[in-house]
C-alpha positions in Angstrom: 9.1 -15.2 -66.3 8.5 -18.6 -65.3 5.1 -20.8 -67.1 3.4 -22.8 -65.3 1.9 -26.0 -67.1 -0.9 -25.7 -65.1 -3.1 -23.1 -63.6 -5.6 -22.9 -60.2 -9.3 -22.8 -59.6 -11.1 -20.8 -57.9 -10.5 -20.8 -54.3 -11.8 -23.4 -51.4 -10.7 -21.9 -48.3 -7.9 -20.6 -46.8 -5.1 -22.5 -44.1 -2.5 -20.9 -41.6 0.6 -22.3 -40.8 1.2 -20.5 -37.0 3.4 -20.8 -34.1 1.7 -22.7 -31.0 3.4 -21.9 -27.4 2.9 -22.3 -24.0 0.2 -20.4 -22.5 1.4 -18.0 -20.3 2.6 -18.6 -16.9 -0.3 -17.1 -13.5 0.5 -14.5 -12.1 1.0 -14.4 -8.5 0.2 -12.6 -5.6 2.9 -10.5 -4.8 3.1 -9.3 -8.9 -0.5 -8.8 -9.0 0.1 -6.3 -5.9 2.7 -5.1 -8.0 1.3 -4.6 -11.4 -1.7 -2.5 -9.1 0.3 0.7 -10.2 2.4 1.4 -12.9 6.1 1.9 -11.7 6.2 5.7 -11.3 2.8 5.8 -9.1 4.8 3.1 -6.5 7.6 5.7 -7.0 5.3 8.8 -6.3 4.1 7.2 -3.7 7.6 6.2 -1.6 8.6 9.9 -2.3 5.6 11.0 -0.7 6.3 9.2 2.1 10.1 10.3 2.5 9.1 13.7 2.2 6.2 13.6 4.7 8.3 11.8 7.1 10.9 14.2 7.4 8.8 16.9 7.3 7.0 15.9 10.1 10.6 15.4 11.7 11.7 19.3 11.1 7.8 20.2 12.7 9.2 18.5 15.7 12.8 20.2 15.7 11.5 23.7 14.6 8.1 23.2 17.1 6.8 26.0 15.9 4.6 27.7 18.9 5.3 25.5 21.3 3.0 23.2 19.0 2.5 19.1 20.5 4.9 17.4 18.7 4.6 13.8 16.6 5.7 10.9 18.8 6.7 8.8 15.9 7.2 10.5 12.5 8.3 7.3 10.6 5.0 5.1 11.6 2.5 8.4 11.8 3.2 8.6 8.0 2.9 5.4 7.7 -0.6 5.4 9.1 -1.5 8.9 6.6 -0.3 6.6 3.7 -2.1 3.7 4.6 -5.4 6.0 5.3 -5.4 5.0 9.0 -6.2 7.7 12.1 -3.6 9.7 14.1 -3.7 10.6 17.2 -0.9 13.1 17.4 -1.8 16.0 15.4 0.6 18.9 15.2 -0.7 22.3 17.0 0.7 24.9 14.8 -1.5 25.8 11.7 1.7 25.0 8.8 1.7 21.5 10.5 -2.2 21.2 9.9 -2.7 22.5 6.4 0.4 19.9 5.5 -0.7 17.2 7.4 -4.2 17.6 5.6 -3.2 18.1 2.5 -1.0 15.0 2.5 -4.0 13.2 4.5 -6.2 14.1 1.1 -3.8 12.8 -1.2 -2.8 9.1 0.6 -6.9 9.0 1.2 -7.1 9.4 -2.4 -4.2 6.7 -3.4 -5.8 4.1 -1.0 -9.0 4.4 -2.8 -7.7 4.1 -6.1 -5.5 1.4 -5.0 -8.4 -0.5 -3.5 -10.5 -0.1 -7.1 -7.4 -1.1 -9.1 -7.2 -4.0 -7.3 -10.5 -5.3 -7.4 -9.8 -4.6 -11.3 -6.8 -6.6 -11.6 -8.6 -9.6 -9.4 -11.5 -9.4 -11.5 -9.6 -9.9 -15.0 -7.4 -12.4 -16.2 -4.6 -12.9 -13.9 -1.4 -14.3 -16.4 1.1 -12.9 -17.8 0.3 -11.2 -21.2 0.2 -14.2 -24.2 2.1 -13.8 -27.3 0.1 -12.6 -29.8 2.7 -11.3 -32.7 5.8 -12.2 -34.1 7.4 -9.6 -32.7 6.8 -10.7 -29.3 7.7 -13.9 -30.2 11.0 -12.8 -31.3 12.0 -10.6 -28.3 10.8 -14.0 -25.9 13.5 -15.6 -27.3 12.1 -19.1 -26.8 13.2 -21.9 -28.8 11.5 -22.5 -32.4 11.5 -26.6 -33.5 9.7 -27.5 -36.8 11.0 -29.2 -40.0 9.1 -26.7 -42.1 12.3 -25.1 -43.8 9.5 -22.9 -46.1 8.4 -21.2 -43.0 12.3 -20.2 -42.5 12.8 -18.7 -45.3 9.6 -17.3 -45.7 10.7 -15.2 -42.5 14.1 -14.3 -43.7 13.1 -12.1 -46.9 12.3 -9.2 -44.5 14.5 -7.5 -42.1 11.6 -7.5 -39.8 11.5 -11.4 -39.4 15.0 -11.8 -39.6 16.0 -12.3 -36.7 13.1 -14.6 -35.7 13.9 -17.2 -38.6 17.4 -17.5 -37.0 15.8 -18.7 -34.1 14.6 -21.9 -35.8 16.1 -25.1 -35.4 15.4 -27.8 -38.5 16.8 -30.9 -36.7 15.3 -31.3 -33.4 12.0 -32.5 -33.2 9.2 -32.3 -31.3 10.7 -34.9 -28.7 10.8 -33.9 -25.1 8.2 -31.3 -25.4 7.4 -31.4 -21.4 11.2 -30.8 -20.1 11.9 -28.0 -22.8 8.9 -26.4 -23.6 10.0 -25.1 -26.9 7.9 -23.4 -29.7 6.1 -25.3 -32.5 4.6 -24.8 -35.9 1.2 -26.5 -36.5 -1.4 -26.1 -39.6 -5.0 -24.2 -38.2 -8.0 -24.0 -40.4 -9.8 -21.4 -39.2 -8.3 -19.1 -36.8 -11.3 -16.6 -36.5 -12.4 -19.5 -33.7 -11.4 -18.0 -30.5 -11.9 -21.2 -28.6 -8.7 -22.5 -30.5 -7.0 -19.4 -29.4 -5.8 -21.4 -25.9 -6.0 -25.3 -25.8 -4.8 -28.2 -24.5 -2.3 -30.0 -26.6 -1.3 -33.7 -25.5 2.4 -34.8 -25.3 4.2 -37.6 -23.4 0.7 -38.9 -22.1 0.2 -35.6 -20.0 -1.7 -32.4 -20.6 -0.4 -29.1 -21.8 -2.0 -25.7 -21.9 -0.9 -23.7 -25.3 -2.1 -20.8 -27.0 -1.7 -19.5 -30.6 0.2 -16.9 -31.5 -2.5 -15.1 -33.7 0.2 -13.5 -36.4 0.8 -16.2 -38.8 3.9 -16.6 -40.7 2.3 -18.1 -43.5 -1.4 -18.3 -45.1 -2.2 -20.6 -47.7 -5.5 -20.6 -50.3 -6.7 -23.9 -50.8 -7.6 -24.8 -54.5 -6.9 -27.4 -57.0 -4.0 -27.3 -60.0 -5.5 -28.1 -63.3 -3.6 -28.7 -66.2 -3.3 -25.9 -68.5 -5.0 -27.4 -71.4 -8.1 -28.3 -69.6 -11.5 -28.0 -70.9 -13.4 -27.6 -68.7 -11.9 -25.3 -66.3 -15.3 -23.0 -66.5 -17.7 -25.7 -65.5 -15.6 -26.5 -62.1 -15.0 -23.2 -61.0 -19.2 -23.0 -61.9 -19.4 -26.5 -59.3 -17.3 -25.4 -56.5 -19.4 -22.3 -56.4 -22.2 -24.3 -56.1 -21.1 -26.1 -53.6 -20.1 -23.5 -51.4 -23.8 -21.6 -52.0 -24.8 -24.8 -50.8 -23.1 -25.3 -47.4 -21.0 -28.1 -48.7 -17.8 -26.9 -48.4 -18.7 -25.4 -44.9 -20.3 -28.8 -43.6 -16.7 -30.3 -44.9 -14.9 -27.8 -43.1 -17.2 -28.2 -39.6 -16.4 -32.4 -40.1 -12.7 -31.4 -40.3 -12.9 -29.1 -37.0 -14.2 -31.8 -35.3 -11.4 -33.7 -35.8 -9.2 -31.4 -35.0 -10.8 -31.4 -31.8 -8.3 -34.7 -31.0 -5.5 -32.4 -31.3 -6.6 -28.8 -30.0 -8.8 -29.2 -27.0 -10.5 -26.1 -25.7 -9.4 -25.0 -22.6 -12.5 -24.6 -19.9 -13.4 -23.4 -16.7 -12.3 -26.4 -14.9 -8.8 -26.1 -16.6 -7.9 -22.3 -15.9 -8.8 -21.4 -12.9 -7.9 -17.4 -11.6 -8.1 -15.1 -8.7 -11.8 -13.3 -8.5 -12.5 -10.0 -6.5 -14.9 -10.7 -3.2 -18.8 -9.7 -4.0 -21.6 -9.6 -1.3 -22.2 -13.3 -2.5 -19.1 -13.9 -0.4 -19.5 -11.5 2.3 -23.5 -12.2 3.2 -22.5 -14.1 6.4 -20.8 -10.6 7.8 -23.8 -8.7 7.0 -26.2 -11.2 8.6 -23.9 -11.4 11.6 -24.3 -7.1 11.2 -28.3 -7.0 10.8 -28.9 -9.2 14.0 -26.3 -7.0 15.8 -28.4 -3.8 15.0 -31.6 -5.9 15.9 -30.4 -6.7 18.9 -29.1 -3.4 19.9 -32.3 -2.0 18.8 -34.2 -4.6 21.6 -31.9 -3.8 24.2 -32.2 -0.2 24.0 -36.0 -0.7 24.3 -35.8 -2.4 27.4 -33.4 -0.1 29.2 -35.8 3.1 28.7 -38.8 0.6 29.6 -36.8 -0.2 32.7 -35.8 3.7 33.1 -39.1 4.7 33.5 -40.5 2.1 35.5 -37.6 2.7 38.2 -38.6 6.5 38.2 
């Protein structure tokens, strides 16, 4: 057992050495259409329409009952999937109770496509951020920092592993904008969530990060005093004083603010996303809609008032 010739106070906070990435790329268009449904709903839903289709086309070869047959199979199940009206409707009754049946379920799809997307529209619309170290590891993006602690702080455990082979000690932090790599920075309090995505300055242009919220590393601050010091009582007695006071909290607010230079909060102006339509954005249709009624209302009046009057 290794002695110390010195020993620690009582604690004064508490640091984190994390990883800081990019923030995670916007999703577009087409993958929020995509990420709508899950991967076997989309599936359920093109093996409905295969089977539907070439139902409808065996209606029409067997036509049962001399039933009307379905001018188009491949576009009239196109129309039941997309909740649309038909105007060819088989005759026989088996043609009917399908044809409803599968009418019920794409009317049901359509809906729950229409509220999941309003969903999707109405959330955050990026790719999930990287929150663990796990993730972190499976992104496979580049590590830079010159902290060799934090490498072989990860390499004790076979979970980490692998991640602290992805650290590179000799590049720096040079270049940041063309590689986009992963850093290590020092946060003080991480409970703040408007730390949690910021803007971090490099090569005189603005970059959106985030922090990866599982630290590698968490440090207690406190003081080393010689062993043989005597008064070791009467400063752990002052630095509780001065945290019943607030002291220590107004130093660590001061510090924040400082820290404000490197880890600017991201705001609304900075991340802007997709939002769902509300009335807000549709009151001009509804006006148009309420003087249409208003003025069908008027004329209708008039053309019994000039009805009568002609009898």
């Amino acid at each position: 057992m290794i002695h110390k010739p010195y020993h620690y106070t009582r604690n004064n906070g508490l640091d984190f050495i994390c990883f800081i990435v990019p923030k995670a790329e916007t999703l577009t268009r087409l993958q929020i259409l995509w990420m709508t449904f899950t991967v076997e709903v989309w599936l359920c839903v093109a093996v409905t329409y295969a089977l539907m289709t070439k139902s409808f086309q065996i209606f029409n070869k067997l036509n049962l009952s001399g039933g009307r047959k379905i001018s188009d199979p491949f576009m009239t199940s196109l129309q039941v999937v997309l909740g649309m009206g038909v105007c060819s409707l088989p005759k026989h009754v088996a043609g009917r109770i399908f044809f409803v049946s599968c009418s019920v379920a794409c009317f049901v799809m359509v809906i729950l496509f229409q509220a999941s997307m309003v969903t999707k529209l109405s959330k955050e619309t990026s790719h999930k951020e990287i929150d663990t170290l796990e993730e972190l590891d499976k992104s496979g993006m580049e590590i830079r920092t010159s902290l060799r602690y934090v490498r072989d702080a990860l390499a004790i455990y076979s979970t980490t592993k692998s991640l602290a082979n992805k650290i590179d000690l000799e590049k720096d932090r040079q270049g940041y904008i063309a590689s986009k790599f992963v850093f290590i920075a020092r946060i003080m309090n991480l409970s703040l969530s408007k730390y949690s995505n910021f803007i971090g300055h490099f090569e005189q242009q603005s970059v959106e990060l985030h922090i990866v919220r599982e630290c590698p590393l968490k440090y207690y601050l406190t003081y080393a005093i010689a062993i043989d010091f005597p008064f070791l009582d009467e400063l752990n007695d002052l630095l509780t004083r001065f945290q019943e006071a607030g002291i220590t909290l107004k130093w660590k607010t001061d510090i924040q603010k400082l820290e404000l230079v490197y880890y600017e909060p991201l705001n609304s102006n900075s991340s802007k996303g997709l939002k769902a339509y509300s009335l807000n954005d549709l009151w001009f249709a509804f006006v148009f809609l309420f003087v249409g009624y208003i003025l069908s209302m008027i004329a209708l009046m008039l053309e019994f008032i000039f009805k009568k009057f002609q009898k």
